[in-house]
N, C-alpha and C positions, 0 to 999 in steps of 0.2 A: 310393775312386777305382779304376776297372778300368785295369789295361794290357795291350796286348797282352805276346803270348809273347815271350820269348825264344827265338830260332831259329837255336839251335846247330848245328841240322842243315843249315845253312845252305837254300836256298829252296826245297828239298821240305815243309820241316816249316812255311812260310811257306802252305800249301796248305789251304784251308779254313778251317773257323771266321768265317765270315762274317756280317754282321747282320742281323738281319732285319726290313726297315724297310714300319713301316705307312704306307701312304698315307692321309694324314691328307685332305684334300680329299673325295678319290672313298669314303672310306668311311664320311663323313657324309654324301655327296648319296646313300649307296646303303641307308642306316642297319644295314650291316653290316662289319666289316671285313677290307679284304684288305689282305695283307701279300705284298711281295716280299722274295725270298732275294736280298741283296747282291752276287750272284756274280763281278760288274765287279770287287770285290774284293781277288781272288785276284791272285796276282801273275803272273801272265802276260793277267790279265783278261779270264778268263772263265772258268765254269763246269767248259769242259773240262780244267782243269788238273786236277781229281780222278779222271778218266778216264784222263789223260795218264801220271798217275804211277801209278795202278792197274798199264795195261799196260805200262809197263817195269818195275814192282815182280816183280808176276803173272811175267812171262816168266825174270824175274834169277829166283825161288826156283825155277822149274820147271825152271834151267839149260838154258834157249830163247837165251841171249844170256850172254858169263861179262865181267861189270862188270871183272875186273882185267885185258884189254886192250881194244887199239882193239875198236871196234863201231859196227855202225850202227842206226839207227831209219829202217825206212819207213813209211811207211802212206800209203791216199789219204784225201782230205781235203778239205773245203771249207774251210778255213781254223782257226776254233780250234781243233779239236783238234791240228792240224800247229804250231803258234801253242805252242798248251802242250809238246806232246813237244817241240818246239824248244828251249825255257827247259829242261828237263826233265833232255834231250838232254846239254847244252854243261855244266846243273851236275853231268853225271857223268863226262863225258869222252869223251858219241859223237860219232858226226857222226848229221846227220841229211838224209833226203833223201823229198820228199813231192810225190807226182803232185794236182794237183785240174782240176775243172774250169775251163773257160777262161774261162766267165760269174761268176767270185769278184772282187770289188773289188781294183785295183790296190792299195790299201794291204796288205789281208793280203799278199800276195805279196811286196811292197818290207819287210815286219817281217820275214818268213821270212828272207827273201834277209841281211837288218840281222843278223838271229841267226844265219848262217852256215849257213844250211840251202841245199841244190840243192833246186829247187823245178819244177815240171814243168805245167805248165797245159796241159792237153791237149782236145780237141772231145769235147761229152759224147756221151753212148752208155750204153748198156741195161748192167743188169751184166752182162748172157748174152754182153756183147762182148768180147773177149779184149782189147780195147784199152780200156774202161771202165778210169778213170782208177784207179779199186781191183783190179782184176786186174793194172794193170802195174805198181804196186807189192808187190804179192804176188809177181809174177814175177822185180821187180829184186833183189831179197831173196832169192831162190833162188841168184842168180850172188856174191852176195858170200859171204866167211869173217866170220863171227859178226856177223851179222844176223838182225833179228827185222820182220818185216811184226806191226805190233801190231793188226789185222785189228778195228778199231774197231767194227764195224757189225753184226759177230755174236761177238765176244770176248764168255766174260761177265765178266769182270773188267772189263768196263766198267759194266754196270749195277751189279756187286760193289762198286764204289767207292760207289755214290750210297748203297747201302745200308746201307754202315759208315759214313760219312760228313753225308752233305744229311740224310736221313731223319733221323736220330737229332738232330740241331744241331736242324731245325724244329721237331721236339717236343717238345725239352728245353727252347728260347727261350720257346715256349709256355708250355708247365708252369709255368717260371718266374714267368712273369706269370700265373698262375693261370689261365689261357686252355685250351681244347680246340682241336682241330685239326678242322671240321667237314670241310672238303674242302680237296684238293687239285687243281689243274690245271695243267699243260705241253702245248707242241709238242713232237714227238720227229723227230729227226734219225734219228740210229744207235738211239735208246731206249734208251740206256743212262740218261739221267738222269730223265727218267717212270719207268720200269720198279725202280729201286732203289729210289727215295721210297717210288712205292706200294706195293710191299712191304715195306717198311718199316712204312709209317703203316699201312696194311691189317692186319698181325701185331698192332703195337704198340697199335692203339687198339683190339683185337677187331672188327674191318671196320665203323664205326664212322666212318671218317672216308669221304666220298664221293669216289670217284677220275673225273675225266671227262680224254679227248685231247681237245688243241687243234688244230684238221689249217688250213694255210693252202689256198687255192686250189690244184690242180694235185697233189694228193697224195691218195692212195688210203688214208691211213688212217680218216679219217670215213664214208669207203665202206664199209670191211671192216667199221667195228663196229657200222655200222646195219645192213649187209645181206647180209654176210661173200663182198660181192664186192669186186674190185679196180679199180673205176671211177674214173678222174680228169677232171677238167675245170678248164681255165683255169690260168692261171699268177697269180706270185706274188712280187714285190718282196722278201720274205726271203731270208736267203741262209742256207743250213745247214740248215734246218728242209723237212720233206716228204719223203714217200717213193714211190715206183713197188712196192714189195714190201712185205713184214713181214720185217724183220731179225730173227732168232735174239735178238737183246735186246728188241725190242718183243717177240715170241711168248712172252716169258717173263713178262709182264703182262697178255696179252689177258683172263684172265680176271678177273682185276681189275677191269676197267673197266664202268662206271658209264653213263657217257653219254660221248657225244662232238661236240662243235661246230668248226663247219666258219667261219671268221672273214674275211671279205674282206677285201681289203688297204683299202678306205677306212676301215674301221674301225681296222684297225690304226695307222693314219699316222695318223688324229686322236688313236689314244690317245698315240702314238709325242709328238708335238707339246703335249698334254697334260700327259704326264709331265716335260717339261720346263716348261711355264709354272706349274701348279698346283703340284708336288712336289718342281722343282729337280732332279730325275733324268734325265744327258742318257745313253741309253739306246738301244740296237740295236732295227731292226725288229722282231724276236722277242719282244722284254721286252715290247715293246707289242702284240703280237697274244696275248702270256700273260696282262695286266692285263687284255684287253677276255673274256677265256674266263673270269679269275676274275671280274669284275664280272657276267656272265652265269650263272653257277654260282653266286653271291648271291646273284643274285636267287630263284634257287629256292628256297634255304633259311631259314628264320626269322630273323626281325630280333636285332641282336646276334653272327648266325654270326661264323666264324673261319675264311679264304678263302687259301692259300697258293698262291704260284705264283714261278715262275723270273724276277730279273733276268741276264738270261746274261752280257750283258756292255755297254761303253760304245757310243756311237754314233761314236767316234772311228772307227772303220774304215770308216764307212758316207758319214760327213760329208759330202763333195763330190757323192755321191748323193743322200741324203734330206733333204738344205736346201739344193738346186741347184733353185731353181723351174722353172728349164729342164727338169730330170731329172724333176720332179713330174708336169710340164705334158705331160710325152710319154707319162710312165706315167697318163696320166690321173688326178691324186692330187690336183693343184691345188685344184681347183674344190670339194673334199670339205672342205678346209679351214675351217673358223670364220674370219671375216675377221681378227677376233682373234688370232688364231696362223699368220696367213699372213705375219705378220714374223719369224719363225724361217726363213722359204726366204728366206732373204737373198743366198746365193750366185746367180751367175748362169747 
């Protein structure tokens, strides 16, 4: 019998080591299999709590911020990453304080606020904007004593984390079960957790395993790596995922990359719906726009492949959006539905 760890370190060392669970349905209708990374998980429940702890770890030895007094944590943030340093934050003794956009679900904001963070929701804007919700955290962190802006979105101790960590867990899970690692695929935010894996899995399999982005609507990374312009078009019901630029952590895997697929949100919300009726996975936008990149990245490869990609985190934070029929029917998601799984938009 397995158990988990013992975590004496009390909830840092609670951070990763997660499952990795095959989706047994879609990858016999696919007769290949993809597996997701657990990452709902982690105990702040998400992904980015590996990120989270990296840049407060990273800044603590480079004596950026000194652990034995008061301190603080800012950073900007769509929400999990602010979510993890939060929990992160409070189990070492900072405060913490995080600007995001104003378009972030009312839950993430009300858990921040639950975890005693100052939390800042402000009008989006260009990063070139001095009021871009990542510049005025950079900036609020200038005016405090022993404050760190953990600069999320080009730190590399954020990709540094995925690479000591997700990377290594995926293909030792693998190994285990006798299994290869044919490809892998994610959407990237800040790219700190694409960018670690795949160099990871890149080094570790001798290139070897296929790396492809997943880019949602309205984001310029499917542009850059088809045509290494910055073209965006339409928006995109995810929240965290997409970018207008190349972050300093994406740039640090461009050449890695393999192919890259551009996923519409109806695809996504079927798989999003999906993953809960088929697999029992009740799952964020994201995990379901990652399932429908690896199920497309299968298909290219020989029957039997071995298909990895990111569960980020729950659908709890999304919940009153993405099964509000109401909230479907305006984002135009409704009607894309299986009649079958239009009883999941229960809410009104």
């Amino acid at each position: 019998m397995k158990f988990p760890i013992l975590a004496n370190k009390g909830f840092v060392e609670a951070i990763g080591n997660t499952p990795l669970i095959k989706l047994n349905k879609i990858s016999k209708e696919l007769g290949r299999n993809i597996y997701g990374k657990a990452e709902f998980q982690n105990p702040g429940g998400s992904v980015k709590d590996r990120a989270a702890l990296y840049l407060i770890e990273q800044a603590e030895k480079a004596g950026k911020i000194d652990p034995t007094r008061p301190g603080t944590i800012l950073e900007g943030s769509a929400g999990n990453t602010a979510i993890g340093l939060a929990h992160i934050a409070r189990s070492k003794g900072y405060k913490s304080i995080f600007y995001m956009p104003n378009t972030q679900s009312a839950a993430k904001v009300n858990l921040l606020k639950y975890l005693g963070a100052e939390v800042y929701p402000v009008p989006v804007c260009p990063i070139s904007d001095p009021l871009n919700f990542n510049n005025r955290a950079r900036d609020h962190a200038k005016r405090l004593d022993n404050a760190i802006w953990t600069d999320q979105f080009d730190n590399p101790a954020n990709w540094e984390s995925h690479y000591a960590t997700t990377g290594p867990e995926i293909l030792q899970q693998l190994q285990n079960a006798g299994l290869s690692c044919d490809a892998f695929t994610c959407s990237t935010g800040t790219g700190g957790t694409f960018t670690g894996v795949a160099k990871y899995l890149k080094e570790a399999t001798n290139n070897r395993t296929k790396i492809v982005v997943a880019d949602p609507p309205g984001s310029v990374i499917y542009s850059f790596v088809k045509t290494g312009k910055l073209d965006r078009e339409g928006s995109s019901f995810t929240e965290g995922i997409g970018q207008g630029r190349i972050t300093e952590n994406l740039r640090s895997s461009i050449g890695l990359i393999d192919d890259a697929y551009r996923i519409p949100d109806e695809e996504s919300i079927v798989m999003l719906f999906r993953l809960l009726d088929e697999e029992g996975l009740f799952v964020g936008g994201t995990s379901g726009l990652n399932v429908v990149a690896a199920c497309q990245v299968a298909k290219s490869l020989p029957e039997g492949s071995n298909v990895v990609t990111i569960l980020c985190d729950s659908g709890h934070k999304y919940a009153d959006r993405m099964f509000s029929k109401k909230w479907l029917k305006e984002k135009k998601l409704y009607d894309c539905l299986p009649d079958s799984l239009k009883k999941y938009a229960s809410l009104e």
